[in-house]
N, C-alpha and C positions, 0 to 999 in steps of 0.2 A: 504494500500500500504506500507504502513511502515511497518507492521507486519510483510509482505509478505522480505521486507528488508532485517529487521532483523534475519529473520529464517535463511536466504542463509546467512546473516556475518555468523548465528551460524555455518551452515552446512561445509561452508568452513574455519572455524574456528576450528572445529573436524577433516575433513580432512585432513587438512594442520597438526595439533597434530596427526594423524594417518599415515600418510605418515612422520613424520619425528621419529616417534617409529619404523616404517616398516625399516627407512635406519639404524638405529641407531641398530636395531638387526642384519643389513643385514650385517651392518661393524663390528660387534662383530664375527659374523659367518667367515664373510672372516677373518679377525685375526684367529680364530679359524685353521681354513682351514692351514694358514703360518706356524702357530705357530705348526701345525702338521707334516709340511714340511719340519720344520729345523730340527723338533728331529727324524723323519724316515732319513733322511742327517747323522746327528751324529749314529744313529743308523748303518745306512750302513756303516762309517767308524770304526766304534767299531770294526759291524764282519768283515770285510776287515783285521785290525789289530788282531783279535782272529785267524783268521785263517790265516795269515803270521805267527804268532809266531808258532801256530802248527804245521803247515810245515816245519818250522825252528827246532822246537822239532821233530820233525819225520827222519829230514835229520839227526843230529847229531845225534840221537838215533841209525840211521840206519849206521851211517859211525862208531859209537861205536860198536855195531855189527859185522861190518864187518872187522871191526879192530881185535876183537877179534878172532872173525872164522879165520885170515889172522892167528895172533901170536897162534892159535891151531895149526893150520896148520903145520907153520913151526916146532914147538915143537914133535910133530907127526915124519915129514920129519929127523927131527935131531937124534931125539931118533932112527928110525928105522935105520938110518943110522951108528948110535953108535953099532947096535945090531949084 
C-alpha cells in the first residue's frame, strides 16, 4: 500500500513538473505573440510615415512642375507677344 502511495506522490509529482513547463512555454509563446504585436504596430506606423513623406514629395514635386510649365508658359505668351 505504500508502494502503491508512493508511485501517485511520484506520478503527480511529474505532472505537477509537467504542467508547470507546459505554462511556462505557454507564457513564453504569448510574450512571443505581444512582443510580435508591438513591432507589426511600429511597423505600420513607419509605413504610415514612409508614405506621408512620399506624398508630400510627390505634391511638391508636382507643384514644382507645375510651377515651371506655368513660368514656360508665360515666357512663351511674352515672347510671342514681343514678336
Amino acid at each position: 500500500m505504500e508502494d502503491q502511495n508512493l508511485d501517485e506522490l511520484q506520478r503527480a509529482c511529474y505532472l505537477s513538473k509537467e504542467n508547470s513547463r507546459l505554462y511556462e512555454a505557454y507564457y513564453e509563446e504569448k510574450r512571443k505573440v505581444n512582443d510580435l504585436g508591438k513591432e507589426c504596430e511600429k511597423l505600420k506606423k513607419r509605413i504610415n510615415e514612409l508614405e506621408k513623406n512620399e506624398l508630400t514629395t510627390l505634391l511638391l514635386n508636382g507643384r514644382e512642375k507645375l510651377s515651371w510649365i506655368t513660368l514656360s508658359s508665360i515666357t512663351q505668351f511674352t515672347m510671342t507677344c514681343m514678336i
